[in-house]
KOLSEVEX-195311 format. One line per 2 residues: number of its first residue (from 1); their letters; for each residue z, x, y of N, C-alpha, C, O. Coordinates in pm, whole numbers, plus 50000, padded with zeros to 5 digits. Layout:
! residues N
NUM	a	Z/X/Y/Z/X/Y/Z/X/Y/Z/X/Y ~ ...
END
This chain:
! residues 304
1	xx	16554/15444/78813/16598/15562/78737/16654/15515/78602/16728/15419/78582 ~ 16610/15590/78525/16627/15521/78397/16819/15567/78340/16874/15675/78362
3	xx	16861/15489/78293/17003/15501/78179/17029/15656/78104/16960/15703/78014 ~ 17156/15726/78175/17159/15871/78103/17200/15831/77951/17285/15745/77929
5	xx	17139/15893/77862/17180/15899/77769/17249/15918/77723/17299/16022/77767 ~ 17352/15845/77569/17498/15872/77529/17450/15895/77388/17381/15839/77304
7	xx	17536/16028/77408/17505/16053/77217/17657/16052/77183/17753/16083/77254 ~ 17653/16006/77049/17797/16005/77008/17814/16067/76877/17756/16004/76788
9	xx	17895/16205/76825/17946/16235/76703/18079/16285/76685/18178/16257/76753 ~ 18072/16365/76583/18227/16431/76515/18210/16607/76521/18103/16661/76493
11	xx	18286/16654/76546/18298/16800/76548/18348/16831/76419/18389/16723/76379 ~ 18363/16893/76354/18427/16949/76205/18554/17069/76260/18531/17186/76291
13	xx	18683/17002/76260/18769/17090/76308/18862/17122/76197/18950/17049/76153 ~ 18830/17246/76157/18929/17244/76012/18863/17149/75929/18745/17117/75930
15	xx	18995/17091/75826/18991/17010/75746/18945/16849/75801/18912/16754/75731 ~ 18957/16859/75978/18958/16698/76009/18843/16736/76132/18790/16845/76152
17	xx	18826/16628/76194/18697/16602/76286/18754/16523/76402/18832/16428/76400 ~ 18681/16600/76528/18682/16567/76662/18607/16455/76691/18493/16478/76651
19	xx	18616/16335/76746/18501/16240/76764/18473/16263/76919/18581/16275/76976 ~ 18359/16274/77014/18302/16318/77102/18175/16234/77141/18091/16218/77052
21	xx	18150/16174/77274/18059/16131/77345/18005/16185/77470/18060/16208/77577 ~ 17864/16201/77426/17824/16289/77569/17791/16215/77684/17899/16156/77696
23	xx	17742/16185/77752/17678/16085/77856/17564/16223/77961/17595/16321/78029 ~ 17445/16168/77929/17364/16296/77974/17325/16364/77899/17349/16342/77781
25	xx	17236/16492/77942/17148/16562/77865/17228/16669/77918/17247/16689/78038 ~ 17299/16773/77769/17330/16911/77857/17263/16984/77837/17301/17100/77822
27	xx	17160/16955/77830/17040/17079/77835/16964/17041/77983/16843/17060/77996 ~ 17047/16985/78092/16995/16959/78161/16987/17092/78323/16932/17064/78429
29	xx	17035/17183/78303/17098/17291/78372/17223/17310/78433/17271/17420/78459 ~ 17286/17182/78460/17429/17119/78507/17527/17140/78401/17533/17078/78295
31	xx	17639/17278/78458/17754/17234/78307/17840/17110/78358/17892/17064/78459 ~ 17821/17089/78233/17916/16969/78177/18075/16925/78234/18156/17016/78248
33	xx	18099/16840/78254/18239/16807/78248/18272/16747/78176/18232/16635/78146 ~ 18404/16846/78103/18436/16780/77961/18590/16721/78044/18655/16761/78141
35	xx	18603/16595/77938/18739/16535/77988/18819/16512/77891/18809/16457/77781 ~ 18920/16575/77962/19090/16599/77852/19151/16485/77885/19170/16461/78005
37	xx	19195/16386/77777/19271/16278/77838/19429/16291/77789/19497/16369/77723 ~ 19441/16199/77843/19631/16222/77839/19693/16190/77717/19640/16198/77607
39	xx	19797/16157/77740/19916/16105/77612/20024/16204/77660/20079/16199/77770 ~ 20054/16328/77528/19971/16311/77421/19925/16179/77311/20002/16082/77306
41	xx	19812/16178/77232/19850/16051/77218/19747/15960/77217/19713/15875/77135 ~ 19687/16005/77359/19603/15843/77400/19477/15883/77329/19459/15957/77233
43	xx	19386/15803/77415/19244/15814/77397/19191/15840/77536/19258/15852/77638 ~ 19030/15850/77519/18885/15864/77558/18910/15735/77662/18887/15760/77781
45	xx	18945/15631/77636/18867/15495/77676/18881/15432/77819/18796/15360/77872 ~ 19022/15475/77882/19094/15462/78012/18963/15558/78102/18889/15505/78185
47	xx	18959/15664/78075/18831/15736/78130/18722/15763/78117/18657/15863/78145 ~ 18683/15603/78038/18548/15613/78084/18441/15597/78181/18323/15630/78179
49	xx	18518/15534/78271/18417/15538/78418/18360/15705/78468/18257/15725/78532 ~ 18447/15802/78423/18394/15928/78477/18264/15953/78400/18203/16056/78430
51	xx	18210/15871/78302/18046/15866/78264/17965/15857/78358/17864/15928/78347 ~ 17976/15774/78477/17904/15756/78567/17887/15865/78662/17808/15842/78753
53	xx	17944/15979/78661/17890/16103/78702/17735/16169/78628/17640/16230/78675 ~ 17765/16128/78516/17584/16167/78454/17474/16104/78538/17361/16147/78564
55	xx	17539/15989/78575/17379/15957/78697/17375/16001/78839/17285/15967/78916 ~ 17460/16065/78865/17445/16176/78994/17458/16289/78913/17533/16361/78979
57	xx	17421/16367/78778/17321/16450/78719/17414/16598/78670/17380/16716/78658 ~ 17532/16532/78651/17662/16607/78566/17691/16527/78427/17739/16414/78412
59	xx	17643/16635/78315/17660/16548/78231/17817/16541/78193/17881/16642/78220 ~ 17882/16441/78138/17990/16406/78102/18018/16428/77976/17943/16371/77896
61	xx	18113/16500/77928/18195/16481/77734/18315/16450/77744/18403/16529/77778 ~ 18333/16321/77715/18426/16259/77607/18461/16298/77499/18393/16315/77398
63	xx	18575/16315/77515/18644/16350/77309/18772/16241/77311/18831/16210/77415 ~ 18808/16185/77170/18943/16189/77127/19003/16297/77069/18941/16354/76980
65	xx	19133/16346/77108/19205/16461/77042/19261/16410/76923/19307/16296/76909 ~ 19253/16534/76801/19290/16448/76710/19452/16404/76671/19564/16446/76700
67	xx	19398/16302/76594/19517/16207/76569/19500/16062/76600/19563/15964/76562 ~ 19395/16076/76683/19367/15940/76800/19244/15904/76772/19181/15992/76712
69	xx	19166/15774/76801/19111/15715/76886/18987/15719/76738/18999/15683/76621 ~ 18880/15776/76813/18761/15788/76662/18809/15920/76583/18772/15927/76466
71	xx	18872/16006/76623/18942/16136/76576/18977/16111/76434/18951/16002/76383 ~ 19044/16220/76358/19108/16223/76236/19266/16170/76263/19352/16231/76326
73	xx	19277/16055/76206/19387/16018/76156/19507/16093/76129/19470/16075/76012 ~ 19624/16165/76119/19719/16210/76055/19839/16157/76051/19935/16231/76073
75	xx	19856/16044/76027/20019/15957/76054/20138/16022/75998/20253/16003/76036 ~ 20089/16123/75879/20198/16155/75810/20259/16277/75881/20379/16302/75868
77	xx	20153/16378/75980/20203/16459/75972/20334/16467/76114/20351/16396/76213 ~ 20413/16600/76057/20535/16549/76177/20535/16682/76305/20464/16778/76339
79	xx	20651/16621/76342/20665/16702/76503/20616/16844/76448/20539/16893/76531 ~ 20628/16902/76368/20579/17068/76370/20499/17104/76408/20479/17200/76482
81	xx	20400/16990/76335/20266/16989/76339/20122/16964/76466/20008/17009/76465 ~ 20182/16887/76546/20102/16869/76689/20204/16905/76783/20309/16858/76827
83	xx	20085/17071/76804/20157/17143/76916/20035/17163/77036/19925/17107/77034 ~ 20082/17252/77136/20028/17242/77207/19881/17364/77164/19765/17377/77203
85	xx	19940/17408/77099/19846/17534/77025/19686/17477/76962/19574/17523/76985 ~ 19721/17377/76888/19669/17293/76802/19540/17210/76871/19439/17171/76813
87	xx	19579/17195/77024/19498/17083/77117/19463/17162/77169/19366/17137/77240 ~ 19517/17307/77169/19424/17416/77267/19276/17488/77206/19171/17523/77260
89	xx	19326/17488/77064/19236/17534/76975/19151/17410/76907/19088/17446/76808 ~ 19137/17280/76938/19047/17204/76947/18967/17184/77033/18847/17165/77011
91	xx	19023/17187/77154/18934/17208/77291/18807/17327/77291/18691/17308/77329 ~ 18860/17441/77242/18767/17570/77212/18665/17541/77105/18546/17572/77107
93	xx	18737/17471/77003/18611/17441/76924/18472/17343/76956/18358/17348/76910 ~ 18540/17248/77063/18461/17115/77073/18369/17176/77153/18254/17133/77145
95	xx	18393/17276/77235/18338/17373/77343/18246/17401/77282/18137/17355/77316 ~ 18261/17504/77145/18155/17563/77066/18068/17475/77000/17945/17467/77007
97	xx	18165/17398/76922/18015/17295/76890/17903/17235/76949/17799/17202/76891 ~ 17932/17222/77083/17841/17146/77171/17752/17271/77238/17658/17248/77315
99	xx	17791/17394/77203/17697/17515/77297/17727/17501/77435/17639/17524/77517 ~ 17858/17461/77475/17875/17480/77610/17984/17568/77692/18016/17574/77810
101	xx	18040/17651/77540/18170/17751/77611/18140/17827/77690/18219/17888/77762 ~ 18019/17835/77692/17934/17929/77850/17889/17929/78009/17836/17998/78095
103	xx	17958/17785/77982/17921/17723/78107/17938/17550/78102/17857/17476/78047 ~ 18061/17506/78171/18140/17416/78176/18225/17384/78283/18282/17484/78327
105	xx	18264/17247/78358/18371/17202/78369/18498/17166/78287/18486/17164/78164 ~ 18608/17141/78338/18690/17083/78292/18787/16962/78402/18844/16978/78510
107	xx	18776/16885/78341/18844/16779/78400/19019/16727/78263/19002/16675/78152 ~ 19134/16755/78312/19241/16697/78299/19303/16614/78337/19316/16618/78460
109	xx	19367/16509/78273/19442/16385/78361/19591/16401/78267/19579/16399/78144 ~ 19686/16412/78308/19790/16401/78326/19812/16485/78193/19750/16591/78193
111	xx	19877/16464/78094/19917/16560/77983/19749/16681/77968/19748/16802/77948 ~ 19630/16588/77987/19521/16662/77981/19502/16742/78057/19435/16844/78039
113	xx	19567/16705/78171/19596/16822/78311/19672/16942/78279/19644/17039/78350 ~ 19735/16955/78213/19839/17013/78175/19769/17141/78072/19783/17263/78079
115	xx	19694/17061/77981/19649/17150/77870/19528/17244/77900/19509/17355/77852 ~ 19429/17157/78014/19309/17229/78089/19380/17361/78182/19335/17475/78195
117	xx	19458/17325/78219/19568/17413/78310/19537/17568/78266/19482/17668/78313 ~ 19626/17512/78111/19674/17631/77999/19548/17697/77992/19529/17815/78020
119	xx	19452/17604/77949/19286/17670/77930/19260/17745/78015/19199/17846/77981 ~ 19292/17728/78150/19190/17799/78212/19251/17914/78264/19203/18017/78311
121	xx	19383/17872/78245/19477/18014/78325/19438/18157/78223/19471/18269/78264 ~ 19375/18142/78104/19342/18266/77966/19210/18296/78053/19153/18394/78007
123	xx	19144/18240/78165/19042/18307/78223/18912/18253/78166/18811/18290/78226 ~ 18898/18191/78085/18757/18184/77987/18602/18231/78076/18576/18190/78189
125	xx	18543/18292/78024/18415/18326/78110/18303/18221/78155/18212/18228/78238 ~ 18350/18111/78058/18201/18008/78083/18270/17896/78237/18204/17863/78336
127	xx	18395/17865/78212/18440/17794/78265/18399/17786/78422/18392/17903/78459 ~ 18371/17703/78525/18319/17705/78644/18453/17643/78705/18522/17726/78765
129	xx	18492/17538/78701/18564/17492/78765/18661/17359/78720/18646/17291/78618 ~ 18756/17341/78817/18913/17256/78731/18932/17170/78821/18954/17188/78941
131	xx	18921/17060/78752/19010/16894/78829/19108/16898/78732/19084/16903/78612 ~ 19240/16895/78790/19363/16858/78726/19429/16693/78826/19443/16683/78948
133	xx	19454/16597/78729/19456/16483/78798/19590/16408/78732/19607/16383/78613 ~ 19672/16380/78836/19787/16316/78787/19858/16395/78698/19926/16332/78617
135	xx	19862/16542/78690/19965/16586/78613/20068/16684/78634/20043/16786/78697 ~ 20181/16661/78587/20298/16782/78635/20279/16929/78588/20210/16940/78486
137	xx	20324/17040/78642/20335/17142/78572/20411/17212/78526/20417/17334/78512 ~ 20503/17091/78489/20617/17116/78398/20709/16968/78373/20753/16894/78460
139	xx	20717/16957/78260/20815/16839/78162/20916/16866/78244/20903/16818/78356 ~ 21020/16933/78222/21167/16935/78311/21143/16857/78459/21212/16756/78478
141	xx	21045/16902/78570/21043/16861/78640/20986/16731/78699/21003/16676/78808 ~ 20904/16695/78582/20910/16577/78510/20957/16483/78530/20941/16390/78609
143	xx	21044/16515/78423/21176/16437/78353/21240/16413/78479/21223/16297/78517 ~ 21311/16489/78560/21357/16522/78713/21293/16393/78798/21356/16313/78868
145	xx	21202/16395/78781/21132/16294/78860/21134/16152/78807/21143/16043/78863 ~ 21122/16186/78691/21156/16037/78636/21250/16024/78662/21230/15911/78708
147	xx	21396/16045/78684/21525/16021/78707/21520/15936/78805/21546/15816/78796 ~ 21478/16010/78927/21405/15911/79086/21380/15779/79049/21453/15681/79036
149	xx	21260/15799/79034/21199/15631/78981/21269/15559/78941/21304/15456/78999 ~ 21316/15606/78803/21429/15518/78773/21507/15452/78846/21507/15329/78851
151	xx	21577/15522/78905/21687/15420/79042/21623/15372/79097/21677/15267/79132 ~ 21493/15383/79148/21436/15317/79188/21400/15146/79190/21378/15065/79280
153	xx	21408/15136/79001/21387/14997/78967/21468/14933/79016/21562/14995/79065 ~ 21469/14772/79026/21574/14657/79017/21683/14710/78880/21664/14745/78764
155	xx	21815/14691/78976/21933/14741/78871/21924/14644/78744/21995/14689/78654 ~ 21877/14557/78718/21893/14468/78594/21778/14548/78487/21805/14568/78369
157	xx	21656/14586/78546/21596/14650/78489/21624/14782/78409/21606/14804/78289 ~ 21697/14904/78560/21774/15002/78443/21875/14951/78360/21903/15028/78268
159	xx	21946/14838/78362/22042/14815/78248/21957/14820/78141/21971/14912/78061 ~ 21853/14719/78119/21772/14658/77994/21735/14803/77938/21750/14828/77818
161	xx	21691/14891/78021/21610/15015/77959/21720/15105/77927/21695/15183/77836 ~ 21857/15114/77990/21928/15192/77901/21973/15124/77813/21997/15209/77726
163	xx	22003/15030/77773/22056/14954/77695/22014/14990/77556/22073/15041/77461 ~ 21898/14946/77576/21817/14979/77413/21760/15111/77420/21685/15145/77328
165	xx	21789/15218/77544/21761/15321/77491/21862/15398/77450/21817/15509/77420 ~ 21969/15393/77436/22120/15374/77349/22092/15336/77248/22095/15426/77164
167	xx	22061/15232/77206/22069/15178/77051/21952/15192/76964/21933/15160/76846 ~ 21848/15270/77091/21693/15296/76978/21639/15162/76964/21583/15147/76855
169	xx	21636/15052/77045/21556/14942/77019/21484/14950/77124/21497/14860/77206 ~ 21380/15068/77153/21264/15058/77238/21169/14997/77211/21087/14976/77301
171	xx	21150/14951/77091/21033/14865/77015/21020/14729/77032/20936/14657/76978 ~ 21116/14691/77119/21168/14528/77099/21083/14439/77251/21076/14482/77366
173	xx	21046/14353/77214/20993/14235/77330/21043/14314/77477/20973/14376/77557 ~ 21201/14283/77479/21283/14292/77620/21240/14414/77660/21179/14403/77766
175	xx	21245/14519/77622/21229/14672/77622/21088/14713/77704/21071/14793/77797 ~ 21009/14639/77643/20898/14633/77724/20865/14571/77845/20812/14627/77941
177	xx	20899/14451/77837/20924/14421/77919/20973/14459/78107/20921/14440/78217 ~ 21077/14508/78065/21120/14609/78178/21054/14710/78195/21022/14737/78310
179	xx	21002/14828/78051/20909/14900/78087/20768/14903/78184/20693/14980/78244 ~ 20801/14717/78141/20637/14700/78228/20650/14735/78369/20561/14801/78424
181	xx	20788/14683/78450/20793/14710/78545/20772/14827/78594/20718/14836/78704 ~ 20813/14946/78517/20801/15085/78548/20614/15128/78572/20560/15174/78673
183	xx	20568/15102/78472/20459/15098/78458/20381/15025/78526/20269/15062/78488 ~ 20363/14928/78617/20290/14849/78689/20279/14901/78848/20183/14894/78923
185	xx	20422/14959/78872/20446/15036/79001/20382/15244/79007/20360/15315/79106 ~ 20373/15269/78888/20389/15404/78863/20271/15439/78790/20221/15550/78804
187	xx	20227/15357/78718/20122/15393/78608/19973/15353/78646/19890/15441/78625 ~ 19928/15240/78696/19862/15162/78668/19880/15016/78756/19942/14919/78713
189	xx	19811/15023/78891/19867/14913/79000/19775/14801/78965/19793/14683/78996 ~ 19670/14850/78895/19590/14728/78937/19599/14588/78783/19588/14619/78665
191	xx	19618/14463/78828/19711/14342/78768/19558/14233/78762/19501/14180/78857 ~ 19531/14228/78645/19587/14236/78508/19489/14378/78462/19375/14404/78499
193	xx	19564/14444/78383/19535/14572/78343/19330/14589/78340/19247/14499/78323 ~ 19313/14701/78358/19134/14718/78366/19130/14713/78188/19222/14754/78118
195	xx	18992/14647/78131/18991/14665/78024/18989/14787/77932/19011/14794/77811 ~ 18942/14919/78058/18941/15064/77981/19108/15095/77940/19157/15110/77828
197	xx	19162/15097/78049/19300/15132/78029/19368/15033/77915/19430/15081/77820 ~ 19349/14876/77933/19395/14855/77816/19359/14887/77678/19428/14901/77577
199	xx	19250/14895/77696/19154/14958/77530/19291/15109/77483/19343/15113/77372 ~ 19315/15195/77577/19380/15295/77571/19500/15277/77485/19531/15322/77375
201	xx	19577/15171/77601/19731/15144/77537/19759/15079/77424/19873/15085/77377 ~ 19623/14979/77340/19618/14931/77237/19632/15016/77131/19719/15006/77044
203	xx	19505/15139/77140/19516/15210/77058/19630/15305/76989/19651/15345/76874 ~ 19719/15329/77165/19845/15437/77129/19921/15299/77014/19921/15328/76894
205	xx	19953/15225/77036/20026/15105/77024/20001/15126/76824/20070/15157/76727 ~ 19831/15078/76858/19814/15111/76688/19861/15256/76639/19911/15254/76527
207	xx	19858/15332/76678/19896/15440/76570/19972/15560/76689/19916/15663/76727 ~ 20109/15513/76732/20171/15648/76811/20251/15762/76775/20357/15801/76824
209	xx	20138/15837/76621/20224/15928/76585/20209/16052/76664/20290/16144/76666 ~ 20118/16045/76716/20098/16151/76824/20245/16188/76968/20338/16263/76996
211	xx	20181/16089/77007/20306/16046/77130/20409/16020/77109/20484/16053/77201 ~ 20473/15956/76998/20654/15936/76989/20624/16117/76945/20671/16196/77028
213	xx	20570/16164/76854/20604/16311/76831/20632/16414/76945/20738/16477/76941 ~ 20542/16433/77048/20550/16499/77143/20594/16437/77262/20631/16515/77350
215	xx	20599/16328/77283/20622/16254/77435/20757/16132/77406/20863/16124/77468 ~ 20721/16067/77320/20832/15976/77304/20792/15819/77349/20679/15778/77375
217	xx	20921/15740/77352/20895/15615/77350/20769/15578/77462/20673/15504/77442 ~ 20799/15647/77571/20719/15599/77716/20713/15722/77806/20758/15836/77805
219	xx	20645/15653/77876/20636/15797/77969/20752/15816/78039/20773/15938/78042 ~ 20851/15744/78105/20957/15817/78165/21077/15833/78045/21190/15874/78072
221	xx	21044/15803/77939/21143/15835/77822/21136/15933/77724/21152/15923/77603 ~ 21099/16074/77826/21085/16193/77734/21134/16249/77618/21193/16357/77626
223	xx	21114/16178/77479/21240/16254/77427/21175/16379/77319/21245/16443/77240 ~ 21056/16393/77334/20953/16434/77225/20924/16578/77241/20957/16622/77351
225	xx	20856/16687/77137/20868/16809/77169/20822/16864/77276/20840/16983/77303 ~ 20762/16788/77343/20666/16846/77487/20812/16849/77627/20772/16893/77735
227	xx	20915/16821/77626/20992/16782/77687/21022/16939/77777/21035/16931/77899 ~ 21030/17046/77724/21056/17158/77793/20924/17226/77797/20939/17348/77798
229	xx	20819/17194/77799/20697/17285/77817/20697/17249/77983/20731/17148/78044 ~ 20653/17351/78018/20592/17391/78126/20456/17530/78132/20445/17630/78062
231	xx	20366/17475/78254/20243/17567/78262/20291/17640/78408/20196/17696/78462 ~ 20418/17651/78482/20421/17696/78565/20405/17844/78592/20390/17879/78709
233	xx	20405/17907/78524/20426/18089/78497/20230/18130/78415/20184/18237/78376 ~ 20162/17981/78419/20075/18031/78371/19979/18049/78475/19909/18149/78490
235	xx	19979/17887/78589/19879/17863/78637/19826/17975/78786/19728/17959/78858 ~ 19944/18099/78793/19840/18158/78887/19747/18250/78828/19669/18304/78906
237	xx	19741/18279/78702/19575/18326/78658/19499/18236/78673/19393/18281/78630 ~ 19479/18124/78709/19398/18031/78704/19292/18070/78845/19330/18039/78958
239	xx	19161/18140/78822/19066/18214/78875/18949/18125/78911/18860/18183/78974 ~ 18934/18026/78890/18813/17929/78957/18886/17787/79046/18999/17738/79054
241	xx	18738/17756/79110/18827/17656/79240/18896/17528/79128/18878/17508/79008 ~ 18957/17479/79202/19051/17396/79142/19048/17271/79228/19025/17275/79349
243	xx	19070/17169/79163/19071/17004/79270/19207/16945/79212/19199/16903/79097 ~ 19301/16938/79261/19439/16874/79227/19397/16726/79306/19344/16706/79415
245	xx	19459/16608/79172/19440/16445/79227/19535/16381/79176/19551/16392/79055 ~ 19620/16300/79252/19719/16237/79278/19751/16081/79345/19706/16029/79447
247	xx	19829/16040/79262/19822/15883/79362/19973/15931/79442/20046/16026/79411 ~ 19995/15814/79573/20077/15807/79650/20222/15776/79567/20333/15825/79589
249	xx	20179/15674/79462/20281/15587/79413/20317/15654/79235/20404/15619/79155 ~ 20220/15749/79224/20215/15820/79110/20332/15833/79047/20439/15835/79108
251	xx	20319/15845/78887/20473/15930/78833/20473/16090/78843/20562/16174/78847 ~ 20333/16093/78844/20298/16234/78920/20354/16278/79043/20290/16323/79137
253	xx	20461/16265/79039/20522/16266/79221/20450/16380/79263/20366/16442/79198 ~ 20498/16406/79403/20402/16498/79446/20509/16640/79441/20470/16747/79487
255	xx	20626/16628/79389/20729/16717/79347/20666/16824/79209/20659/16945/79190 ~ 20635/16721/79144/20560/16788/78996/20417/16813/78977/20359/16839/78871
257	xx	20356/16797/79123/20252/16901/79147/20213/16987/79230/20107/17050/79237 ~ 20320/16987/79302/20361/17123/79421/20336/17254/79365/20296/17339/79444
259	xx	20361/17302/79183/20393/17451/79198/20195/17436/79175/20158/17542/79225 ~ 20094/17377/79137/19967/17347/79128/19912/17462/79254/19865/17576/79256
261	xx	19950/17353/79357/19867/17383/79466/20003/17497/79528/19978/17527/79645 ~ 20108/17551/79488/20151/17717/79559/20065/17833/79500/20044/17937/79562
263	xx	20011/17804/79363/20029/17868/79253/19897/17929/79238/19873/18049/79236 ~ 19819/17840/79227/19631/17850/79235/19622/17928/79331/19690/17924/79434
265	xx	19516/18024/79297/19444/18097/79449/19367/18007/79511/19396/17996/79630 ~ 19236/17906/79456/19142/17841/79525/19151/17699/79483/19071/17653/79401
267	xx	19250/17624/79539/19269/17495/79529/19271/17430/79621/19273/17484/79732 ~ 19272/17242/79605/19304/17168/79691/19279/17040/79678/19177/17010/79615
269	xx	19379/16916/79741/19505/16886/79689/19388/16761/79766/19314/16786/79861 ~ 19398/16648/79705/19346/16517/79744/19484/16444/79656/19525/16460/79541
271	xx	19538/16344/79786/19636/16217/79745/19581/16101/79773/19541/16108/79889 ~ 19554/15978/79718/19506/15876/79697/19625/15830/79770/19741/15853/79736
273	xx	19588/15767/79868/19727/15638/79924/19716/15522/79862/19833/15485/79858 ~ 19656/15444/79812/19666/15322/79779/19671/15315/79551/19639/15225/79473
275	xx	19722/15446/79529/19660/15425/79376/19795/15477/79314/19887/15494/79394 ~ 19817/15505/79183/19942/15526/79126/19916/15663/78980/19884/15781/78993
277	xx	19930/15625/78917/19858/15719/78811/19718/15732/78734/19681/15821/78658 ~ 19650/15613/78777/19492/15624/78778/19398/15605/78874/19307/15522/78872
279	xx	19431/15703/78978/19288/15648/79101/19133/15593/79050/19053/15507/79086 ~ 19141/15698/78945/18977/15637/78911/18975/15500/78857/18864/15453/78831
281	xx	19090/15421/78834/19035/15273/78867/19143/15220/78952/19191/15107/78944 ~ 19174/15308/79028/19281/15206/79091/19213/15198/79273/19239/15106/79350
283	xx	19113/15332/79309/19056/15363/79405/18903/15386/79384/18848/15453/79472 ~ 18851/15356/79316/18733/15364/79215/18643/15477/79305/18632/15598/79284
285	xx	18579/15391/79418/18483/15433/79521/18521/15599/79533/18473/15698/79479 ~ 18638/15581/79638/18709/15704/79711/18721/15828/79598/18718/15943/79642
287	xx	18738/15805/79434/18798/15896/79363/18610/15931/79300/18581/16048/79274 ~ 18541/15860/79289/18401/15874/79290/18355/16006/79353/18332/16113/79296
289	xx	18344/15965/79521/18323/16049/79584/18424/16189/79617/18391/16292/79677 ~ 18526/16162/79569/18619/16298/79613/18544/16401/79512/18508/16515/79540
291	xx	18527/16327/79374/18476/16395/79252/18381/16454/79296/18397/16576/79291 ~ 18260/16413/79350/18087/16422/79361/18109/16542/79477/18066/16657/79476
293	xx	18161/16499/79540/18190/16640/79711/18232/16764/79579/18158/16855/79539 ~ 18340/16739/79542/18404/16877/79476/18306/16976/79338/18310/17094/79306
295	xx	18205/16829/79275/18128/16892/79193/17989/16980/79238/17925/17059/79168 ~ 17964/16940/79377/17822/16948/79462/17873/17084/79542/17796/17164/79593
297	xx	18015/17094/79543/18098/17287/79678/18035/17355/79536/17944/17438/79536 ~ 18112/17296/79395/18082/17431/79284/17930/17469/79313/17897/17578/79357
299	xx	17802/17321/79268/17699/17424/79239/17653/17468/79388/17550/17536/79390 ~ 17702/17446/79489/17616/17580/79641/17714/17676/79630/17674/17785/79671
301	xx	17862/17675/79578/17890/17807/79546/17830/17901/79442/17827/18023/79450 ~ 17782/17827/79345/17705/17875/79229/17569/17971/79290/17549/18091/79273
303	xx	17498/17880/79357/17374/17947/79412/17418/18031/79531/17332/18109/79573 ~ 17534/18029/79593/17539/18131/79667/17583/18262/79617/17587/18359/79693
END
C-alpha cells in the first residue's frame, strides 16, 4: 500500500497565516481529523504520530496555532491579545480553507481539549465527532489539582520551585531542574524524551510568548490569563459522541475531567494505566487502537 500523502501550506488568517499539514487525501469520503494541540503555546510536532491514522483511511490535519511553530510570529503582541476568542476563530477559518467545515472530526489534547470542547458545544453542523485527551474543564480545578501533585514531590523539590517562584527566577538552570521532576512523573513518562515531544518543548522554549501570556512559566505554574477559564457550563451542548483520554499518572487528574464525562450526553471515558499526559507515545499501540475502535462506532453510526 502505497505512502498517504502530506501536503503542507499556510491559511491566510487576517493579516497573519495558519501553517497546516494534511496527511491523506480529503477528498477521500472520510472527514478529517483535525488536531488541536496544546500549550497554549506549543506546536503540531508532539502529535505527530496521529498521522498514522491516514493509513487506516482518516485523513489527518495538523496546524500550528498562531504565534507558534510554522504559524505567524507575534512576539510583540501582549496578554490582550491571545484570547481564547482568537484560537476559536482560527480554528473556523482553517476549517474553511480546507473545505471541510461540513464534515469533520476534531481531536483536542489538553489546552486543545479545552478549545475543541468550546467548538463543539456552539453545535457546528459539519462536525461528526470529539476526542478530548488529557484535558481539564476548567483552570481553577486545575490549578486545584496541581496543588496535589505538588505535595506530592520530594520536599527539597517544592522548596527549589517555590523558592524561585517567589523571586521570579523560573528561568534559571535549578528551576528546571526540579520542574523536570514534575514533568517526568506527570507530563511525559517515557526517559529520554520522544523526539516529537522534544521538537515541541524546543520550540515553546524558542519563542514562549504565547504560553507565559496565557499559561505561564509551566504547566503547574498557572499564572497566565487562561487561569480562570473554564468550559464547564458549556460542555453539555456538546451533541455528538465524544471519546474522553486520560493517563493514570496524568496532570489531567481524573478530578479535572469528571465534569467531561457528567456533562456530555454521548461520551466515554478511556484511562490509560501505564501513561501520564501523552498516551499516544507513552502507550502508543493501546491509544492507536482505542482511536481506530472510536473512529470506525462514528462511520457505522454514520451509515446507520
Amino acid at each position: 500500500m502505497p505512502a498517504p500523502q502530506i501536503v503542507k501550506g499556510t491559511a491566510p488568517f487576517g493579516d497573519h497565516k495558519t501553517w497546516f499539514r494534511v496527511s491523506g487525501d480529503l477528498g477521500c469520503g472520510r472527514p478529517p481529523l483535525v488536531v488541536l494541540h496544546g500549550g497554549p503555546g506549543s506546536t503540531h510536532d508532539y502529535l505527530l504520530p496521529l498521522a498514522s491514522l491516514a493509513a487506516a483511511g482518516w485523513p489527518v490535519v495538523h496546524y500550528d496555532q498562531l504565534g507558534n511553530g510554522g504559524s505567524t510570529r507575534l512576539p510583540d503582541r501582549g496578554a490582550d491579545f491571545w484570547t481564547v476568542r482568537l484560537f476559536r476563530e482560527e480554528l473556523d477559518n482553517l476549517l474553511r480553507h480546507l473545505g471541510v467545515s461540513d464534515d469533520y472530526l476534531l481531536f483536542g489534547q489538553s489546552w486543545g481539549g479545552m478549545l475543541a470542547a468550546d467548538h463543539a458545544a456552539d453545535r457546528p453542523a459539519g462536525l461528526r465527532g470529539l476526542v478530548i485527551a488529557n484535558a481539564p474543564a476548567s483552570m481553577p480545578l486545575w490549578l486545584r489539582e496541581m496543588a496535589v501533585l505538588r505535595e506530592q514531590l520530594p520536599p527539597e523539590v517544592q522548596k527549589t520551585l517555590l523558592r524561585h517562584e517567589a523571586a521570579g527566577s523560573t528561568d534559571t538552570d535549578e528551576y528546571f531542574a526540579a520542574m523536570r521532576v514534575f514533568y517526568d512523573r506527570h507530563v511525559c513518562r517515557v526517559l529520554p524524551w520522544p523526539r516529537d515531544y522534544l521538537a515541541t518543548f524546543m520550540e515553546i522554549n524558542d519563542d514562549p510568548t504565547v504560553y507565559h501570556a496565557m499559561n505561564g512559566p509551566n504547566e503547574f505554574h498557572v499564572i497566565g490569563t487562561l487561569r480562570d477559564w473554564s468550559v464547564e457550563d458549556r460542555i453539555p451542548h456538546i451533541d455528538v459522541p465524544t471519546l474522553l483520554i486520560s493517563g493514570r499518572y496524568d496532570e489531567a487528574t481524573p478530578a479535572t475531567v469528571q465534569p467531561y464525562f457528567d456533562h456530555i450526553p454521548n461520551v466515554r471515558w478511556e484511562i490509560f494505566e501505564e501513561s501520564s499526559h501523552m498516551p499516544h507515545l507513552e502507550e502508543p499501540e493501546r491509544f492507536t487502537s482505542v482511536l481506530v475502535d472510536f473512529l470506525s462506532e462514528l462511520k457505522e453510526g454514520a451509515r446507520g
